[in-house]
PyMOL commands that place a pseudoatom at each C-alpha (Angstrom):
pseudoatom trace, name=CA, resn=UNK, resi=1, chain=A, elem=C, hetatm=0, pos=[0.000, 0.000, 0.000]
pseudoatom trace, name=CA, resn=UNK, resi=2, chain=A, elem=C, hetatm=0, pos=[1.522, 3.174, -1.063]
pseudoatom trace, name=CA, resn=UNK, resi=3, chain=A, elem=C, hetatm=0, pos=[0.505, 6.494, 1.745]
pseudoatom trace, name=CA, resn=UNK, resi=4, chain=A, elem=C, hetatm=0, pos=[1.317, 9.659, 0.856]
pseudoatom trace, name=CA, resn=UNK, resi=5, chain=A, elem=C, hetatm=0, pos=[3.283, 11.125, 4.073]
pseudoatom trace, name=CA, resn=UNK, resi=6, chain=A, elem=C, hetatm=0, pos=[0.371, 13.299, 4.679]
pseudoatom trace, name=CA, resn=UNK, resi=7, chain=A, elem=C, hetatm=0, pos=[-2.135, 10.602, 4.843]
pseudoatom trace, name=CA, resn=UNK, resi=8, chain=A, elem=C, hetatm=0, pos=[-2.503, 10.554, 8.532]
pseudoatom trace, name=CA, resn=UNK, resi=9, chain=A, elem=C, hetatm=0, pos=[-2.459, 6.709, 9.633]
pseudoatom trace, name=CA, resn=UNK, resi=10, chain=A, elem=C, hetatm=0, pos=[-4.987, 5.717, 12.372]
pseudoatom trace, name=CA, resn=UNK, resi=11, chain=A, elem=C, hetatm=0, pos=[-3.500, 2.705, 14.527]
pseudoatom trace, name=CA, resn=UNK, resi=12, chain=A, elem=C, hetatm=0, pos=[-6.543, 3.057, 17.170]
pseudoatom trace, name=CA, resn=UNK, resi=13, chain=A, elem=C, hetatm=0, pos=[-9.106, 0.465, 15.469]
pseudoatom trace, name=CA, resn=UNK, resi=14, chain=A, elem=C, hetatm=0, pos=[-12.014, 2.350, 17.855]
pseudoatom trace, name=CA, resn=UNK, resi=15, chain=A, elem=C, hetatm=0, pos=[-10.956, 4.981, 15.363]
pseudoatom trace, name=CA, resn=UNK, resi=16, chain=A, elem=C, hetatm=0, pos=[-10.539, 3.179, 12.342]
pseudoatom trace, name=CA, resn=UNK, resi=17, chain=A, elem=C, hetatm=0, pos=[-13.781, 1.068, 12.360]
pseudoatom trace, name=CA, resn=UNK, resi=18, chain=A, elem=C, hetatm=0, pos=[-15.955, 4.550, 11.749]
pseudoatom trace, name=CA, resn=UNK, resi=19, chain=A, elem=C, hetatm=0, pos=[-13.739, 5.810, 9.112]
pseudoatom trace, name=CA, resn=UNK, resi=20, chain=A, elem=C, hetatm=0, pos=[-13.592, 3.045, 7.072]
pseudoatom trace, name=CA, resn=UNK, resi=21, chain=A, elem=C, hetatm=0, pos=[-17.975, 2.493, 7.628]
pseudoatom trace, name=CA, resn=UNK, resi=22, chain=A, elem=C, hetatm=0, pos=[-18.160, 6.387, 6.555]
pseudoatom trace, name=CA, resn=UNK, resi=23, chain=A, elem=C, hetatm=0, pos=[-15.740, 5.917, 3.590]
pseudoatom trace, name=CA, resn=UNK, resi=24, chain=A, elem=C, hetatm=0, pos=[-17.496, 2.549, 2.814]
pseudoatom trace, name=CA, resn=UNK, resi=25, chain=A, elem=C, hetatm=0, pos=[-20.937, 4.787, 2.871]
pseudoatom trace, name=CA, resn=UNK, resi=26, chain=A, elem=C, hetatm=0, pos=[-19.473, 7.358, 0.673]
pseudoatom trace, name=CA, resn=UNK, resi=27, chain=A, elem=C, hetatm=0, pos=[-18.828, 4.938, -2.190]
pseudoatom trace, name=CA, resn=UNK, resi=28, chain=A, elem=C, hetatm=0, pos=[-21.069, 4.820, -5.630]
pseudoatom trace, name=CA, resn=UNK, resi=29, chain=A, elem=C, hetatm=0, pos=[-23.061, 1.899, -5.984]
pseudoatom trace, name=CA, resn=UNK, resi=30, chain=A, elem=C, hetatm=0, pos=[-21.275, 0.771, -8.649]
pseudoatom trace, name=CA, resn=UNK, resi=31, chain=A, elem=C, hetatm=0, pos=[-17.982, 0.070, -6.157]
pseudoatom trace, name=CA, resn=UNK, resi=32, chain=A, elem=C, hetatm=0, pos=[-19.783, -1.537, -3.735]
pseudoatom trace, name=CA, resn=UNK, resi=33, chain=A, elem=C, hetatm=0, pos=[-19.457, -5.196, -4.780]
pseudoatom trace, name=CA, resn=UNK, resi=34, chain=A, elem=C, hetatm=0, pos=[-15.700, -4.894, -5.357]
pseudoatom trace, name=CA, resn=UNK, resi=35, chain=A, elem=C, hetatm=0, pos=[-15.257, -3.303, -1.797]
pseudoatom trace, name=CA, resn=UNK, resi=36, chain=A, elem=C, hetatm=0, pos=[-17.174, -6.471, -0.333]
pseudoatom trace, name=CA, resn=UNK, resi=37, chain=A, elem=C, hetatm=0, pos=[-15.135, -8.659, -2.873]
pseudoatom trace, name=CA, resn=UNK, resi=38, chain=A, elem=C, hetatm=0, pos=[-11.437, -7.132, -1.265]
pseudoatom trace, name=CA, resn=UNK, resi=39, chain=A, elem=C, hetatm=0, pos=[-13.138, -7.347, 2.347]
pseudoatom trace, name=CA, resn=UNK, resi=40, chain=A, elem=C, hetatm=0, pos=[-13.761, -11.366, 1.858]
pseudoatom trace, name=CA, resn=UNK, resi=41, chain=A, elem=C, hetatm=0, pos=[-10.700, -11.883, 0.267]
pseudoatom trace, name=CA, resn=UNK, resi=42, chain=A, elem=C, hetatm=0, pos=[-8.991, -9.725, 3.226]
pseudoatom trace, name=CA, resn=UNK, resi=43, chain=A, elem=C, hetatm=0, pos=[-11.412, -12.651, 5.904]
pseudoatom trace, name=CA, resn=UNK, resi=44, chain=A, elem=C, hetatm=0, pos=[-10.433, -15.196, 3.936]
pseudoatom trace, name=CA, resn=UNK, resi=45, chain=A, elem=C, hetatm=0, pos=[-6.946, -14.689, 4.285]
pseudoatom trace, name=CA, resn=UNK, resi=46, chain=A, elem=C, hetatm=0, pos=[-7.161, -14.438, 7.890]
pseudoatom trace, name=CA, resn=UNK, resi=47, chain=A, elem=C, hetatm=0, pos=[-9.277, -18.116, 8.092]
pseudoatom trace, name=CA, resn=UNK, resi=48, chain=A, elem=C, hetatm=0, pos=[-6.421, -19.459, 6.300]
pseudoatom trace, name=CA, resn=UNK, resi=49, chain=A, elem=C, hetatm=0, pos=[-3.627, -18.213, 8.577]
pseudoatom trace, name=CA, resn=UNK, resi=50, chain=A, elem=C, hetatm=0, pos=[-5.450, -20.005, 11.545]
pseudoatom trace, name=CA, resn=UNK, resi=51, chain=A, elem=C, hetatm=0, pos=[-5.836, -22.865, 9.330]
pseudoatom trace, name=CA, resn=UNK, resi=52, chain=A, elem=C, hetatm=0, pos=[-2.147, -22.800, 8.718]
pseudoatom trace, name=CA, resn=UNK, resi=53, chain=A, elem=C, hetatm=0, pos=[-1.679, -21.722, 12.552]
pseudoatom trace, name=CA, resn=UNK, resi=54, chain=A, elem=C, hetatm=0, pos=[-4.040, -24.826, 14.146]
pseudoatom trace, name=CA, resn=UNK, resi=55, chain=A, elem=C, hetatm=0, pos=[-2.538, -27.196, 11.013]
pseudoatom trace, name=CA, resn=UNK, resi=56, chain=A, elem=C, hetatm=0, pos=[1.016, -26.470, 12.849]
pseudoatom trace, name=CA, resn=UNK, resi=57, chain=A, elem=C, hetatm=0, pos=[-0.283, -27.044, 16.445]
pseudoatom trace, name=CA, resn=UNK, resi=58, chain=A, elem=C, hetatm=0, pos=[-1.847, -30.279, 15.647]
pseudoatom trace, name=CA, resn=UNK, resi=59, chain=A, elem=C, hetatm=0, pos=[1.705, -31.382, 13.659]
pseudoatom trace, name=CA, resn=UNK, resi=60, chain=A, elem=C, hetatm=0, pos=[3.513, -30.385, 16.882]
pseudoatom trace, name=CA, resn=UNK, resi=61, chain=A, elem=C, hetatm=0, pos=[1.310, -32.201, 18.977]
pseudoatom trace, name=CA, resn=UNK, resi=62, chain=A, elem=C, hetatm=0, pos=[1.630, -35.074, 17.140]
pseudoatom trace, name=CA, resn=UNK, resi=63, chain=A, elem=C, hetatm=0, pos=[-2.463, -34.772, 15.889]
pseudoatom trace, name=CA, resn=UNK, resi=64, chain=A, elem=C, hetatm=0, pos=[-1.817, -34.473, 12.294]
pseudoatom trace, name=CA, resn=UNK, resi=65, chain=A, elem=C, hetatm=0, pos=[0.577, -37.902, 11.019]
pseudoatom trace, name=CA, resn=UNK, resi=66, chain=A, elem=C, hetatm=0, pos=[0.876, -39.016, 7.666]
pseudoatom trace, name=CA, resn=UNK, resi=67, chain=A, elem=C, hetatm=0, pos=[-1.331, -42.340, 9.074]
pseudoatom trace, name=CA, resn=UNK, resi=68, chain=A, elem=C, hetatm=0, pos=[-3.883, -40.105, 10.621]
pseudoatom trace, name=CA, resn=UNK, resi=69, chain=A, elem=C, hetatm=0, pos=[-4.321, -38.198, 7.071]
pseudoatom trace, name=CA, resn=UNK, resi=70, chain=A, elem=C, hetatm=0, pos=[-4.999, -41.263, 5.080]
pseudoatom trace, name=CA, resn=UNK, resi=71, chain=A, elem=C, hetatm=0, pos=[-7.033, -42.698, 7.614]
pseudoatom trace, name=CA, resn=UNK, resi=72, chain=A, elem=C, hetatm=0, pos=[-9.973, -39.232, 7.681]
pseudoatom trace, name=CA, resn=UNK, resi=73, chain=A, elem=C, hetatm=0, pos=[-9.519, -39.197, 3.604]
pseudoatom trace, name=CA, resn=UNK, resi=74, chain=A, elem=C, hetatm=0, pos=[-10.373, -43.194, 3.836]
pseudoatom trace, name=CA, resn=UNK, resi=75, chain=A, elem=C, hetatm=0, pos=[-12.771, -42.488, 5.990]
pseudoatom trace, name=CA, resn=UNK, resi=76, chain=A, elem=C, hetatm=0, pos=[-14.101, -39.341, 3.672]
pseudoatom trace, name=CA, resn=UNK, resi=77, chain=A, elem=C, hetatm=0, pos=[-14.206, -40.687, 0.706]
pseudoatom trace, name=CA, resn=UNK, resi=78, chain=A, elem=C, hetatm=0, pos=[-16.461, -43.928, 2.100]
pseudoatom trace, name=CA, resn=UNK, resi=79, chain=A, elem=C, hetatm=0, pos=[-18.891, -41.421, 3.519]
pseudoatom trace, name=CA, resn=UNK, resi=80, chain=A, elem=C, hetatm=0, pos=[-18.976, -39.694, 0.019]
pseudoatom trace, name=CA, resn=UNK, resi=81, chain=A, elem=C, hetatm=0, pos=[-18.122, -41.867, -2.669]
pseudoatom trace, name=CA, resn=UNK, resi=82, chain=A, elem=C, hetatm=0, pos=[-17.657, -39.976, -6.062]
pseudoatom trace, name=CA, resn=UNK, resi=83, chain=A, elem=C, hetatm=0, pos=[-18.954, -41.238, -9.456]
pseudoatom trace, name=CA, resn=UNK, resi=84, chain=A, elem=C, hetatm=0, pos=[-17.068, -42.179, -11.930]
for i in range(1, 84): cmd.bond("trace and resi %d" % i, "trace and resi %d" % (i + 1))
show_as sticks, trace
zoom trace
């Protein structure tokens, strides 16, 4: 992201929240759907970083084994069996 040094940045998100809902409510209709677009891309970016974050905890625990991988797609692909 490229700021101009007199864009003045808000860290405070009790601040930021309001200025981003009144800049969201000054946009034309017609850049509505991309905003919502970057915002889900922005959430779903954060689900996969705890994905990636729990995926490591259960690896260090010992949760997550090659064995144990096999064994819920076995078990997966029984409950759902694809066509062929």
């Amino acid at each position: 992201m490229n700021l101009s040094p007199t864009t003045p940045q808000v860290i405070d998100p009790k601040e930021l929240r309001p200025l981003l809902h009144a800049e969201l409510d000054k946009l034309s209709d017609d850049y509505l759907a991309p905003a919502r677009q970057l915002i889900l891309e922005i959430q779903m970016q954060q689900v996969l970083e705890e994905l990636d974050d729990a995926a490591d905890q259960a690896r260090a625990a010992g949760r997550m084994t090659p064995e144990r991988i096999a064994k819920a797609i076995a078990d997966h692909r029984a409950a759902h069996p694809y066509r062929r």
